[in-house]
PDBQT receptor file of N, H, CA, C and O in Angstrom, charges set to zero:
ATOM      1  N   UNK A   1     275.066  14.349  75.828  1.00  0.00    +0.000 N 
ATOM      2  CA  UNK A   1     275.375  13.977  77.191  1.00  0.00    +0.000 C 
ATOM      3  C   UNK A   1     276.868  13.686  77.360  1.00  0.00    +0.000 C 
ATOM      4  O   UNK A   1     277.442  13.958  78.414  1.00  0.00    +0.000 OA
ATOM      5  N   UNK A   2     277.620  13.020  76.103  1.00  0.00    +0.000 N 
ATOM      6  H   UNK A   2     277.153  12.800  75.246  1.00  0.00    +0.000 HD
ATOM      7  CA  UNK A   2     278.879  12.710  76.669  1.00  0.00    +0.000 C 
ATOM      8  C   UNK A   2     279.533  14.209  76.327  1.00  0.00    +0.000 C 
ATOM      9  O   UNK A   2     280.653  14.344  76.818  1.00  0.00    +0.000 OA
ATOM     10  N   UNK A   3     279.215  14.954  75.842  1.00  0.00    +0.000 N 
ATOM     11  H   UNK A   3     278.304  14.845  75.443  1.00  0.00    +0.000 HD
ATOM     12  CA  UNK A   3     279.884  16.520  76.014  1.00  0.00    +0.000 C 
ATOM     13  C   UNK A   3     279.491  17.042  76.809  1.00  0.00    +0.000 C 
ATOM     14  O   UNK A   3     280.101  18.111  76.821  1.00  0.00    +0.000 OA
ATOM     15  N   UNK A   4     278.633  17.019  77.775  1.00  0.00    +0.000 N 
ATOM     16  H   UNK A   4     278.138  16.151  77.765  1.00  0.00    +0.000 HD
ATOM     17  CA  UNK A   4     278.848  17.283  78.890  1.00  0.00    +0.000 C 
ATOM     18  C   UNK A   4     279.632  16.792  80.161  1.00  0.00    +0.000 C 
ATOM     19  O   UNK A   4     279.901  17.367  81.216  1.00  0.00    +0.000 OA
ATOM     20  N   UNK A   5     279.908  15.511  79.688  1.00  0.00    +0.000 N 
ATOM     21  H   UNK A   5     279.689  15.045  78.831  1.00  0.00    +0.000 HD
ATOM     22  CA  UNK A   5     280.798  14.850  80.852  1.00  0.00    +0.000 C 
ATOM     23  C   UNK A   5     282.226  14.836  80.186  1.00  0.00    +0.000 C 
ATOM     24  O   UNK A   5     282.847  13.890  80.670  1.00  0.00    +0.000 OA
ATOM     25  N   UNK A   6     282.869  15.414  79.405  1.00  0.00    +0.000 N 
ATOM     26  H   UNK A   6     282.364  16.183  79.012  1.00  0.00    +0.000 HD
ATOM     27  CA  UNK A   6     283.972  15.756  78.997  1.00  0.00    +0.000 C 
ATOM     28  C   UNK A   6     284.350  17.255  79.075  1.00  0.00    +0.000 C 
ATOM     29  O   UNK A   6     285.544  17.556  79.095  1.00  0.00    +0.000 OA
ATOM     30  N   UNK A   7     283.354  18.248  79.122  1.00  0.00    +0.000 N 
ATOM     31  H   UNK A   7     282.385  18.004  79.106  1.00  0.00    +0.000 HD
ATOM     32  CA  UNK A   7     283.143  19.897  79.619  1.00  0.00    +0.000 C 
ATOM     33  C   UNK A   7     283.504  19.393  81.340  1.00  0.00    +0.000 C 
ATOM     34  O   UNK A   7     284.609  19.657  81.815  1.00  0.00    +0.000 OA
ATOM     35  N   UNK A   8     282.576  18.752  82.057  1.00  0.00    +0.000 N 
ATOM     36  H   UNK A   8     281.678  18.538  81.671  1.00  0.00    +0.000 HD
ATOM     37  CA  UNK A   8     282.779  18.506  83.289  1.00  0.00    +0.000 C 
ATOM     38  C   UNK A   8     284.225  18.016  83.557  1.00  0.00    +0.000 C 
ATOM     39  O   UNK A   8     284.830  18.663  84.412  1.00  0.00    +0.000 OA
ATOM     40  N   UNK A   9     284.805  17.112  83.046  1.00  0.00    +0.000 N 
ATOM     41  H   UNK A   9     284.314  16.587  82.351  1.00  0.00    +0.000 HD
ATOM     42  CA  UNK A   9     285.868  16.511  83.085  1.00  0.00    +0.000 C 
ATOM     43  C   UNK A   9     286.656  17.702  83.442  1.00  0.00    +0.000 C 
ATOM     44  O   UNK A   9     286.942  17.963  84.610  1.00  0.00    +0.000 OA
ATOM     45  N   UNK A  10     287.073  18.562  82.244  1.00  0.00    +0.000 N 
ATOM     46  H   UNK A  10     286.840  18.350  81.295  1.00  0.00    +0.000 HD
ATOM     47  CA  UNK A  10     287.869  19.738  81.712  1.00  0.00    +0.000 C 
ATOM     48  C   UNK A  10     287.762  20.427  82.477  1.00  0.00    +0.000 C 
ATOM     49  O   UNK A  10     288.653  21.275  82.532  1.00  0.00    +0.000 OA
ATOM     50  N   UNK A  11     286.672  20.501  83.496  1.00  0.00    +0.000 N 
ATOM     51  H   UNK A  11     285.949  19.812  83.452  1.00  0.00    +0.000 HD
ATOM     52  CA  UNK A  11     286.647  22.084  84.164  1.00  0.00    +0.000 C 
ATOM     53  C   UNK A  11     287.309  21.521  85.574  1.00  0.00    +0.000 C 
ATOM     54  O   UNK A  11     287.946  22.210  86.372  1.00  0.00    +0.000 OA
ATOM     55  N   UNK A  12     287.058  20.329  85.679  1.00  0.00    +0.000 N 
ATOM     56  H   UNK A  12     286.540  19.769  85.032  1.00  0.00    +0.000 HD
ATOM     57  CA  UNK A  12     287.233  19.445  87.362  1.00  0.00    +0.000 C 
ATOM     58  C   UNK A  12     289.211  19.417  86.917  1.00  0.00    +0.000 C 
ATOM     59  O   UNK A  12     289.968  19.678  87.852  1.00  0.00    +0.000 OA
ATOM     60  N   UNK A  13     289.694  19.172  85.839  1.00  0.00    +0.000 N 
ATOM     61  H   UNK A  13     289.079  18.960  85.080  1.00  0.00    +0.000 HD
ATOM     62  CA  UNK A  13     291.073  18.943  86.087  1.00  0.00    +0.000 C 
ATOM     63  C   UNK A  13     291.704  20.320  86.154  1.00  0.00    +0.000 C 
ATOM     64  O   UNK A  13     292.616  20.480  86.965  1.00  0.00    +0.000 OA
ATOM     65  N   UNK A  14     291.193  21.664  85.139  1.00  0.00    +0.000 N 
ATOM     66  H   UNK A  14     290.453  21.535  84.480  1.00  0.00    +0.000 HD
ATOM     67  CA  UNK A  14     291.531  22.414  85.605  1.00  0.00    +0.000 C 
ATOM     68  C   UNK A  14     291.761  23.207  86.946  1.00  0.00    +0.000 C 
ATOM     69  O   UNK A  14     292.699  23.961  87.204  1.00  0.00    +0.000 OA
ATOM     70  N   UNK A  15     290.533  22.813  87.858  1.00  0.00    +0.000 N 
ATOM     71  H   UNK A  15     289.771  22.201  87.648  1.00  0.00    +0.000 HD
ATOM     72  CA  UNK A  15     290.423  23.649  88.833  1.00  0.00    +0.000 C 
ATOM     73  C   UNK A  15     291.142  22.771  89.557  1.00  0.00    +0.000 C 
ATOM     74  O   UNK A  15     291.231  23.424  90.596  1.00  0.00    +0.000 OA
ATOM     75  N   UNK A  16     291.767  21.687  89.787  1.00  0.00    +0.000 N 
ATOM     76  H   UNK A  16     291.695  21.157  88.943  1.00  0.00    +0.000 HD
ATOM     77  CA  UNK A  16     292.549  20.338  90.455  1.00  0.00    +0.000 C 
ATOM     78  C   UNK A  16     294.385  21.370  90.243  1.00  0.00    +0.000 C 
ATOM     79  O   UNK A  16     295.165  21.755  91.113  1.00  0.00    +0.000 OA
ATOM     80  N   UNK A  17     294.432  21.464  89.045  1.00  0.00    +0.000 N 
ATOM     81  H   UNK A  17     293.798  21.151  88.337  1.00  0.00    +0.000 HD
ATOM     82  CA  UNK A  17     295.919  22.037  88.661  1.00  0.00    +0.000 C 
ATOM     83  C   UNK A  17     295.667  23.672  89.010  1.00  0.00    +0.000 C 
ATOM     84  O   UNK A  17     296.700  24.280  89.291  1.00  0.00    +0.000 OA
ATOM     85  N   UNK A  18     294.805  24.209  89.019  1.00  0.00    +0.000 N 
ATOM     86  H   UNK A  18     293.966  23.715  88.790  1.00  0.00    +0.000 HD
ATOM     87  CA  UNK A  18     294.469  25.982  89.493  1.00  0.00    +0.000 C 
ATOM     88  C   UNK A  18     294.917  25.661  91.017  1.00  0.00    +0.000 C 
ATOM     89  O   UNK A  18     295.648  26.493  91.554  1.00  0.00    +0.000 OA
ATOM     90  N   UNK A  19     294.585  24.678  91.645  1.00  0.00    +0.000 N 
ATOM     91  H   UNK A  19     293.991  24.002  91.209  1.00  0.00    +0.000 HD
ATOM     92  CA  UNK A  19     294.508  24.580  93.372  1.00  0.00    +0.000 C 
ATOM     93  C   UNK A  19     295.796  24.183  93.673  1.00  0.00    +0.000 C 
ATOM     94  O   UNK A  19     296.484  24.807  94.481  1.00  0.00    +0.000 OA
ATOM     95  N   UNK A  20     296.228  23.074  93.019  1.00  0.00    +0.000 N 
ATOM     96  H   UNK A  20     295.669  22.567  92.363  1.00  0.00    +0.000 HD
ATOM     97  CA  UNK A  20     298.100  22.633  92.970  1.00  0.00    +0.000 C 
ATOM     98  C   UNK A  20     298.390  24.217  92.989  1.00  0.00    +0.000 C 
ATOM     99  O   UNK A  20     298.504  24.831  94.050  1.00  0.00    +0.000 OA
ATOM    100  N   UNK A  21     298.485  24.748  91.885  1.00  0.00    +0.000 N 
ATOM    101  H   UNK A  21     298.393  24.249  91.023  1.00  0.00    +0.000 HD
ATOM    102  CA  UNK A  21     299.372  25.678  91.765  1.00  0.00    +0.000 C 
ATOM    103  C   UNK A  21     299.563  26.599  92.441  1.00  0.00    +0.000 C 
ATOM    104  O   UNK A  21     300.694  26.965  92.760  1.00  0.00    +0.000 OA
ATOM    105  N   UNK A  22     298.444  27.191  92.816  1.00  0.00    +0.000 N 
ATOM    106  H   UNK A  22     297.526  26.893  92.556  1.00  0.00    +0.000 HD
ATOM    107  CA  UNK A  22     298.118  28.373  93.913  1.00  0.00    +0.000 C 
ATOM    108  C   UNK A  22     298.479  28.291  95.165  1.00  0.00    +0.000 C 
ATOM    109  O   UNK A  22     299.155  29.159  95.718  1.00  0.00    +0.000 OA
ATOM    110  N   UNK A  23     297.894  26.825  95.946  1.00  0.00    +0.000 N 
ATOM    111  H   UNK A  23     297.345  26.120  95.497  1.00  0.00    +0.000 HD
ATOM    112  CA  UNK A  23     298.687  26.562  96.917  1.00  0.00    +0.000 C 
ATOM    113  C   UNK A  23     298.495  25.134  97.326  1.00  0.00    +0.000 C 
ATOM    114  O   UNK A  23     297.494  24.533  97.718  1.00  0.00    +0.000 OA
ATOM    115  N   UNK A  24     299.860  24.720  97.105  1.00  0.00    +0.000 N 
ATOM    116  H   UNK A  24     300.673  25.209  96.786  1.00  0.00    +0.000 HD
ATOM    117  CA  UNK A  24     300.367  23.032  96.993  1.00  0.00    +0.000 C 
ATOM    118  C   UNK A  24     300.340  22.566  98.304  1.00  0.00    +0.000 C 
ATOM    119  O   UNK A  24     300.473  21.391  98.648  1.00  0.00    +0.000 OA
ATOM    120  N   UNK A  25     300.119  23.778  99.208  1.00  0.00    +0.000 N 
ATOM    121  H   UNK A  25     300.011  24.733  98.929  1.00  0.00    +0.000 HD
ATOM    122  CA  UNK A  25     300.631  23.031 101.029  1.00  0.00    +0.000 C 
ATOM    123  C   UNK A  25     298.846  22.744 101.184  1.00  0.00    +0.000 C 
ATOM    124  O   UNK A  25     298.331  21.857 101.864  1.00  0.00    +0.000 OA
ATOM    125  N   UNK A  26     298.269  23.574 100.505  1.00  0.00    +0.000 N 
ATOM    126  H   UNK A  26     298.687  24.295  99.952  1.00  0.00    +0.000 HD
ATOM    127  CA  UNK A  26     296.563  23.382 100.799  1.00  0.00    +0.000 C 
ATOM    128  C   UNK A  26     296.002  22.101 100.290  1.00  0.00    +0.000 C 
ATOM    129  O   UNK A  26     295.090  21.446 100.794  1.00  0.00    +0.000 OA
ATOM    130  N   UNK A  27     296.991  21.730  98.733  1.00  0.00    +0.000 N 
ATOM    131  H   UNK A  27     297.732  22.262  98.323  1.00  0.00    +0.000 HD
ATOM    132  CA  UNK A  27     296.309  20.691  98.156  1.00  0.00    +0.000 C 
ATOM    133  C   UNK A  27     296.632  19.528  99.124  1.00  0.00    +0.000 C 
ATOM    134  O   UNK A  27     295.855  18.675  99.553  1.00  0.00    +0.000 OA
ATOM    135  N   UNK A  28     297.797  19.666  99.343  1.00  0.00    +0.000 N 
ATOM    136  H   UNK A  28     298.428  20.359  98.994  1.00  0.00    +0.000 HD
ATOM    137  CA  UNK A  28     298.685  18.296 100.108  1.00  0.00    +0.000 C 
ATOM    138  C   UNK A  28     297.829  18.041 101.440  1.00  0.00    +0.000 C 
ATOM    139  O   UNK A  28     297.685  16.962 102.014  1.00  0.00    +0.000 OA
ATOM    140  N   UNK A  29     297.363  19.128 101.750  1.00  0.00    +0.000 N 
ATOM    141  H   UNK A  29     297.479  20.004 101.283  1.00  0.00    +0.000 HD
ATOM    142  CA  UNK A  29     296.324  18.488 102.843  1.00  0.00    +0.000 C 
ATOM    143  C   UNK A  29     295.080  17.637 102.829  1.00  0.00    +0.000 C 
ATOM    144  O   UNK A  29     294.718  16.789 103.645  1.00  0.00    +0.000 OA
ATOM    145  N   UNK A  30     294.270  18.226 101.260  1.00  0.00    +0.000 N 
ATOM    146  H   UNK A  30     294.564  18.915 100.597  1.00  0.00    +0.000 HD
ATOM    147  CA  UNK A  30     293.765  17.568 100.975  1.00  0.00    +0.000 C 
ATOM    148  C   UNK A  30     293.704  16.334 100.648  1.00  0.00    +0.000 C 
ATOM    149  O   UNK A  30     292.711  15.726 101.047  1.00  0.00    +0.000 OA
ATOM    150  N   UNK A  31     294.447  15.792 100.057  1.00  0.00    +0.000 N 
ATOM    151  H   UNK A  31     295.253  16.286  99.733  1.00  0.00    +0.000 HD
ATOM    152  CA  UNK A  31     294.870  14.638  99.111  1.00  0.00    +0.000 C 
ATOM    153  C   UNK A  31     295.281  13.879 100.634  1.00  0.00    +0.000 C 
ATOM    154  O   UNK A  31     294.766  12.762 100.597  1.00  0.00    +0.000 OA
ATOM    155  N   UNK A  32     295.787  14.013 101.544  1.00  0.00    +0.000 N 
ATOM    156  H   UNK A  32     296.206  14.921 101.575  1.00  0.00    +0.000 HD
ATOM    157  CA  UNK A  32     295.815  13.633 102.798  1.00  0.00    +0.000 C 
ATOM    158  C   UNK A  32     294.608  13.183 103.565  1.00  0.00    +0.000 C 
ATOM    159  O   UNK A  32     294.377  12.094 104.088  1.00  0.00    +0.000 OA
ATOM    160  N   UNK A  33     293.833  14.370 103.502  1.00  0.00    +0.000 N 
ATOM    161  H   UNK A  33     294.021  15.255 103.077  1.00  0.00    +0.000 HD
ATOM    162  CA  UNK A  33     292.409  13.857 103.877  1.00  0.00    +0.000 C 
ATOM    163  C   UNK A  33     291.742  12.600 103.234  1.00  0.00    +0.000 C 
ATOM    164  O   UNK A  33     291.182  11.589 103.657  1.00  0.00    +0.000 OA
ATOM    165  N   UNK A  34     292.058  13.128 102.021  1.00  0.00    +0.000 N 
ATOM    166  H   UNK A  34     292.513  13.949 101.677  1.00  0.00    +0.000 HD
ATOM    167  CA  UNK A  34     291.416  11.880 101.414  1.00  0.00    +0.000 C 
ATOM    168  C   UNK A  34     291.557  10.452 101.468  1.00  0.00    +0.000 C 
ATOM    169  O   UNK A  34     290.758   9.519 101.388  1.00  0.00    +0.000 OA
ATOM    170  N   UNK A  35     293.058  10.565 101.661  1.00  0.00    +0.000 N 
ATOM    171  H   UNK A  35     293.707  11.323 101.726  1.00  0.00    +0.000 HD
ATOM    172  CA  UNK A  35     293.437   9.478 101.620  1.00  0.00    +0.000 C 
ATOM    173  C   UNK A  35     293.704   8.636 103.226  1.00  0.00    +0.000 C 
ATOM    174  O   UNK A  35     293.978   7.441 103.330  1.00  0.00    +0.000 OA
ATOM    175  N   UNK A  36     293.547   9.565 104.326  1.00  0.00    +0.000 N 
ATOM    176  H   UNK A  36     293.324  10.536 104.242  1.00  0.00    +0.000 HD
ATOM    177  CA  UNK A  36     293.218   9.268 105.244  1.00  0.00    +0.000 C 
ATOM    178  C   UNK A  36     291.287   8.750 105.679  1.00  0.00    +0.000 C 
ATOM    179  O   UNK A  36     290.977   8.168 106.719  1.00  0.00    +0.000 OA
ATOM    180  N   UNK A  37     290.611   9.034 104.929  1.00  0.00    +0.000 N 
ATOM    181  H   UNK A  37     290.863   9.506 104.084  1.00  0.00    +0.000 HD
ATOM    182  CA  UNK A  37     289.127   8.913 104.570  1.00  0.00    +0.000 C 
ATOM    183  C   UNK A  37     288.915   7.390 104.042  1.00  0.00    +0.000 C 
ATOM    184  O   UNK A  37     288.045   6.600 104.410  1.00  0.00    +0.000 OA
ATOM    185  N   UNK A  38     289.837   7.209 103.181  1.00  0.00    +0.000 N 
ATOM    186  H   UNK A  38     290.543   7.850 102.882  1.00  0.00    +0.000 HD
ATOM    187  CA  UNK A  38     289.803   5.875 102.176  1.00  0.00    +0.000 C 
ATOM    188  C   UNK A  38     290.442   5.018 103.083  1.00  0.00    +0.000 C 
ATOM    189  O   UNK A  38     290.007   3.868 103.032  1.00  0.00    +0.000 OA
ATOM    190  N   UNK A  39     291.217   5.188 103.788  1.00  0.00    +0.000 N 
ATOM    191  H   UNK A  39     291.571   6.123 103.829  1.00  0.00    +0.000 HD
ATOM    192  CA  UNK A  39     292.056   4.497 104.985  1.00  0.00    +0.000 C 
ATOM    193  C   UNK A  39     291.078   3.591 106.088  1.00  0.00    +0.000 C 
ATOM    194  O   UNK A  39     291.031   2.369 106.227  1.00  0.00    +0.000 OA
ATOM    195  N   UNK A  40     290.293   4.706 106.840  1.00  0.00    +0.000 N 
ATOM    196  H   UNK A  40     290.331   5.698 106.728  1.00  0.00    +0.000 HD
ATOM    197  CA  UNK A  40     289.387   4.745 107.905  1.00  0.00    +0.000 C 
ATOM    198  C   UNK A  40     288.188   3.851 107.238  1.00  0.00    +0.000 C 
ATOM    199  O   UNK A  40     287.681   2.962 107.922  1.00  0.00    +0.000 OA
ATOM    200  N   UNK A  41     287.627   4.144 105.582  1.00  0.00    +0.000 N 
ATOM    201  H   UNK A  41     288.039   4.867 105.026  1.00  0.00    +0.000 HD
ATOM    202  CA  UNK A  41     286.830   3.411 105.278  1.00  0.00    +0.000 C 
ATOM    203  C   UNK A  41     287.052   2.176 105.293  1.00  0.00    +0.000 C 
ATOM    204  O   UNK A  41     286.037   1.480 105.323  1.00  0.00    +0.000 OA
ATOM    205  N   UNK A  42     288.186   1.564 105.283  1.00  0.00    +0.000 N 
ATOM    206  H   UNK A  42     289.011   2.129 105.260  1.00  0.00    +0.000 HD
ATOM    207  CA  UNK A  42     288.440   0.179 104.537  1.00  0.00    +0.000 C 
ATOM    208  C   UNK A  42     289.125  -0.444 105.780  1.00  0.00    +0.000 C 
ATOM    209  O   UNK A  42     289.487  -1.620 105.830  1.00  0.00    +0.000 OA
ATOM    210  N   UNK A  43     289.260   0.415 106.729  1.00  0.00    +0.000 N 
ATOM    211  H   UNK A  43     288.967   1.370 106.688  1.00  0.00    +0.000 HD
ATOM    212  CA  UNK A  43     289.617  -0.423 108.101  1.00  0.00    +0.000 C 
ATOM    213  C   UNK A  43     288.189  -0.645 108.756  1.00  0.00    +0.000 C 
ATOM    214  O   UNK A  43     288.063  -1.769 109.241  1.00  0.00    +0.000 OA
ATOM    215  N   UNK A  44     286.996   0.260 108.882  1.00  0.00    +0.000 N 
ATOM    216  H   UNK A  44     287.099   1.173 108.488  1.00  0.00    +0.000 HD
ATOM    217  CA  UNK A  44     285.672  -0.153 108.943  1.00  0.00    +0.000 C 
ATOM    218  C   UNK A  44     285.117  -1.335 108.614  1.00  0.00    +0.000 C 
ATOM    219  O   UNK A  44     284.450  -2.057 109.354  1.00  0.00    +0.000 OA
ATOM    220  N   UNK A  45     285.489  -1.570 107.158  1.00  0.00    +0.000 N 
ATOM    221  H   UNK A  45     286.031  -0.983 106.557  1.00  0.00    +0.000 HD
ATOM    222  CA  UNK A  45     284.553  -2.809 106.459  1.00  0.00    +0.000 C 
ATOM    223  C   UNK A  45     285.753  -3.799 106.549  1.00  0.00    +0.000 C 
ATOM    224  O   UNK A  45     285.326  -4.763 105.912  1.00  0.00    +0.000 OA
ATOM    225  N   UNK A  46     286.959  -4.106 106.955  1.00  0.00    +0.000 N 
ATOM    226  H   UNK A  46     287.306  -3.323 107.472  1.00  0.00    +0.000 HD
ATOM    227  CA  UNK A  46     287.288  -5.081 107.767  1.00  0.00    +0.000 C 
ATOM    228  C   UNK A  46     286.890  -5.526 108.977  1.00  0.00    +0.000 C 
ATOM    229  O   UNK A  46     286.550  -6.694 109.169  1.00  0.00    +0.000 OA
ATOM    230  N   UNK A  47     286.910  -4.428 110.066  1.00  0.00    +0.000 N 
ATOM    231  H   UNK A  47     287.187  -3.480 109.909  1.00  0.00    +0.000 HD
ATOM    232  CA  UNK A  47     286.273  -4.610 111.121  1.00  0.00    +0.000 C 
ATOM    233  C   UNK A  47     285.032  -5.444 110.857  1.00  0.00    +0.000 C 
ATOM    234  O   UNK A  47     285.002  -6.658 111.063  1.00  0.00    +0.000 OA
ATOM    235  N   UNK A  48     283.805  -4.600 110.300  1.00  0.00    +0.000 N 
ATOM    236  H   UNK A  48     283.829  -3.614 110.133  1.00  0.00    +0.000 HD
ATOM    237  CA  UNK A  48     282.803  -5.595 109.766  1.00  0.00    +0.000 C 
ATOM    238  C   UNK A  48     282.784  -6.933 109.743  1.00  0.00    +0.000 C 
ATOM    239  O   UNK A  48     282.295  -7.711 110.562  1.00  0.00    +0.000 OA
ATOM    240  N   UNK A  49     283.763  -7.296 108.023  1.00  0.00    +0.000 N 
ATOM    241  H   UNK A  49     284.161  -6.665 107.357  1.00  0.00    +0.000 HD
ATOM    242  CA  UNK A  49     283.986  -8.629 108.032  1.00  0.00    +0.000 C 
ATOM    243  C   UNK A  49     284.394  -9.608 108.847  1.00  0.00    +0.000 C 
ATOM    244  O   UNK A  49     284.163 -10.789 108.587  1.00  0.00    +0.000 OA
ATOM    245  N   UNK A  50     285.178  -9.140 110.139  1.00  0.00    +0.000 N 
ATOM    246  H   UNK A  50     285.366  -8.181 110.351  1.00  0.00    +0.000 HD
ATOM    247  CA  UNK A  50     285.787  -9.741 110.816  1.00  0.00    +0.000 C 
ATOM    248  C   UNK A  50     285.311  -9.947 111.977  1.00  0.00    +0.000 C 
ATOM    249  O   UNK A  50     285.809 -10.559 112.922  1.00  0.00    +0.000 OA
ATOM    250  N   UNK A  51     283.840  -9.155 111.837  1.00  0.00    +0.000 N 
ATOM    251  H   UNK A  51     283.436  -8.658 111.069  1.00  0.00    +0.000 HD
ATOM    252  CA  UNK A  51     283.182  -9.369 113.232  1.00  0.00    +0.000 C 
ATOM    253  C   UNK A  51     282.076 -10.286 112.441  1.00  0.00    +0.000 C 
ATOM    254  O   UNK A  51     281.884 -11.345 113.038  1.00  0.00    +0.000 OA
ATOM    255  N   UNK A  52     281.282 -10.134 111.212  1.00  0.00    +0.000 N 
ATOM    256  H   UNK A  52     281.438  -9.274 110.727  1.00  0.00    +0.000 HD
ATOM    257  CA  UNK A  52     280.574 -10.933 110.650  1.00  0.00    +0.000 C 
ATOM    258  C   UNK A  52     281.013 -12.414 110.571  1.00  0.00    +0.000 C 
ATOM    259  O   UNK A  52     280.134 -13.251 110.780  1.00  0.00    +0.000 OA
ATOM    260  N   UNK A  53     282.332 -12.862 110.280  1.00  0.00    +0.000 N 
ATOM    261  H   UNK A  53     283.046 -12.183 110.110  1.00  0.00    +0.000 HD
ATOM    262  CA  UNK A  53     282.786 -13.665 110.440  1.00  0.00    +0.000 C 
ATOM    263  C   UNK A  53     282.959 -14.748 112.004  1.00  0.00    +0.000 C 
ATOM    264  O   UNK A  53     283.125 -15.968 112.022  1.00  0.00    +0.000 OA
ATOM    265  N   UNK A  54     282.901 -14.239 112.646  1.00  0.00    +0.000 N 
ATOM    266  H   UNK A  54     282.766 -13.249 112.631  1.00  0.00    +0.000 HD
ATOM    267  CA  UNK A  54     282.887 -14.173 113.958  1.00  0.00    +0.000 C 
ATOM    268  C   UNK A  54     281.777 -14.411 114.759  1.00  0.00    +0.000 C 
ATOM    269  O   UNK A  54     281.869 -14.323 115.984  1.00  0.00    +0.000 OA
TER     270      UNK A  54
């Protein structure tokens, strides 16, 4: 099992640096998304708290 999650590992960083490389304006969007995603999440569960609080 843990050689499979080190095969998995290996294939997920490759295809991470295959996508950089090929095209960096595509990744940069991504990594944007994402991090616009993680943004939106964590302004949510403030909201939450701050209405739970409340």
């Amino acid at each position: 099992m843990a050689q499979a999650k080190k095969i998995a590992l290996y294939a997920i960083v490759v295809f991470v640096l295959y996508t950089i490389i090929n095209s960096p304006a595509r990744a940069a969007d991504l990594v944007q998304v994402g991090f616009e995603g993680i943004a939106n999440a964590a302004q949510g569960v403030g909201d939450f708290m701050s209405e739970l609080v409340n």
